[in-house]
Every structure is written in structure tokens, then in C-alpha cells.
C-alpha positions, -999 to +999 in steps of 0.1 A: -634+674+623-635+706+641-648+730+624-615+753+618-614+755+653-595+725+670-587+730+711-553+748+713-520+727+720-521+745+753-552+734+771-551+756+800-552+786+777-571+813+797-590+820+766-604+785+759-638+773+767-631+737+776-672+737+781-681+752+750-657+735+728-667+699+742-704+713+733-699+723+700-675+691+695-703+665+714-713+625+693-744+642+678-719+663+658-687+645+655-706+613+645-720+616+614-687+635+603-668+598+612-697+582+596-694+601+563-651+598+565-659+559+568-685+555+539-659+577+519-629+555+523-656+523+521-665+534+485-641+556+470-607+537+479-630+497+482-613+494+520-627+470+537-603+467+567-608+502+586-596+504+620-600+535+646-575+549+663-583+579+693-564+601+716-577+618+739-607+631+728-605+607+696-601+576+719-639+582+727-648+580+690-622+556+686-648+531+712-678+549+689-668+534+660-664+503+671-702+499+674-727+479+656-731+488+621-702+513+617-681+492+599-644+495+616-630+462+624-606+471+650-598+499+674-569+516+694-571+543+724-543+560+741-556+578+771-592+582+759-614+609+779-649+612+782-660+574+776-690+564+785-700+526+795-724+523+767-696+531+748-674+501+759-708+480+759-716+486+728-683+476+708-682+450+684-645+443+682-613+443+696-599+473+711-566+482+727-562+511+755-531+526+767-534+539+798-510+570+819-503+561+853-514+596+862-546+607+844-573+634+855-593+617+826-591+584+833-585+581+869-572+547+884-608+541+895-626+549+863-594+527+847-605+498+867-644+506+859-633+505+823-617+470+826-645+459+836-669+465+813-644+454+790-647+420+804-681+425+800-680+430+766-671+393+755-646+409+727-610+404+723-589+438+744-558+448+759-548+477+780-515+486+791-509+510+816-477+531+812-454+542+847-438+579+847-470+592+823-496+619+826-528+623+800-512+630+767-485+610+766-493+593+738-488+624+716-473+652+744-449+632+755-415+649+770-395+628+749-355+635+775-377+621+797-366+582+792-402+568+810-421+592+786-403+586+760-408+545+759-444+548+774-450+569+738-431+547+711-444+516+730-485+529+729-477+534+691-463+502+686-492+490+709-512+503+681-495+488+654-494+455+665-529+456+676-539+462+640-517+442+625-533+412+643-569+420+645-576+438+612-555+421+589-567+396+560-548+369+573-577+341+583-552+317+605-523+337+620-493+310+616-474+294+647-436+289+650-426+255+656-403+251+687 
């Protein structure tokens, strides 16, 4: 998706350009590289049932895909950066966010902005915000760290469950009788 050249594990690298990786990495060239991945799996594999999951920088596309006419039924972001409200606006289906308590991205205000447009929305989300977290705990988690450690095995069951309900086959989901 990047070219070769994805960010290093190390963001604060002194040699990375945050500003000219996020240009060369921006929708009108990360896009069309979903779309294509999408159509492939669509027609090669006959998936129907495509979901989107993000992090990060993914949980932007993850919202992206979940747009009118790009044919993912569900989606899941953990800590997504950079999202736009058009981008919540526009979704078409459910989507789940998991949220770090502490998050130069995603900011308690912007958090709260997001919600909202959510609500907005009219679809079917969840978002669960995680105590003891930073950005990247959903896949840089410091895992002797018990708060980090349940915060990132309870987004990725999040995620799980998410899709199991929402982009499954099943037409009625069945009740227990008490």
C-alpha cells in the first residue's frame, strides 16, 4: 500500500518526513489502491462479505471504505488519525472505533466531535474508549503493562465481534430464551 516505503516502527525517527510521507500516502493515492484490493477479492475469491479494518492511519480508510458504492459491509477503527467529517458522514454501515484515553490524534474533543457525527450518521456504531492507553495501542501496546495489555486484546476482540454481527450471512441473529 506504500510503495516499499511504509513509515518506520519509530515515528519520531529524525530522518522521517511525517509531511512528506502523509503527502505521498494522501485518499487520491491510497484510494484507488483499496479500490482495486476490493474488486480483486470481489471477483477473484466471489466474497461478498468484505469488511475494513484501520489503525491508525488505516482507521481513516477504514471510514473510506465504508462509503457509498465501495462495497464493504462493515468496518472497525482502532485509534484512527486524520478523519475527516465527510468521512463519518459519508458511511454506509456500521462501524466500531476504539478509542486511547490519551491520543494526540484523536483528542478528547475531536473524540466527542466524532461521536457526534456518528449520531448523525443514522447507521449502527460503537466506540469504546480504553483507560491507561496512548495512540497505538491497538498494535504498540506494552503488553507487562496489565491496562495496555487488555485495552489491546479487548479492541481486537472489539473487532471481532463487530464483524461477526454486522457482516455475517446470518439474516435474524437468534435470541436465548430466559
Amino acid at each position: 500500500m506504500f510503495g516499499g516505503k511504509p513509515a518506520p516502527v519509530d515515528l519520531i525517527d529524525p530522518g522521517f518526513n511525517m509531511t512528506g510521507f502523509l503527502y505521498q500516502n494522501r485518499p487520491e493515492v491510497i484510494d484507488p489502491i483499496l479500490k482495486s484490493s476490493v474488486e480483486f477479492i470481489r471477483e477473484r475469491f466471489s466474497v461478498n462479505n468484505i469488511v475494513a479494518t484501520g489503525y491508525c492511519f488505516g482507521g481513516r480508510y477504514a471510514f473510506r471504505l465504508l462509503s457509498e458504492g465501495r462495497h464493504v459491509k462493515a468496518a472497525f477503527a482502532a485509534h484512527p488519525s486524520l478523519l475527516e467529517d465527510g468521512e463519518i458522514s459519508n458511511i454506509t454501515g456500521p462501524v466500531s472505533v476504539a478509542a486511547a484515553e490519551t491520543d494526540d490524534a484523536m483528542p478528547v474533543e475531536r473524540r466527542h466531535e466524532i461521536e457526534e457525527q456518528l449520531l448523525k450518521t443514522e447507521q449502527t456504531y460503537s466506540m469504546s474508549l480504553y483507560s491507561g492507553t496512548m495512540h497505538g495501542f491497538g498494535v504498540r501496546a506494552n503488553v507487562s503493562d496489565p491496562d495496555q495489555r487488555f485495552a489491546k486484546e479487548a479492541a481486537f476482540f472489539q473487532a471481532v465481534r463487530w464483524f461477526d454481527t454486522w457482516a455475517s450471512n446470518k439474516q435474524v441473529l437468534e435470541t436465548p430464551a430466559y
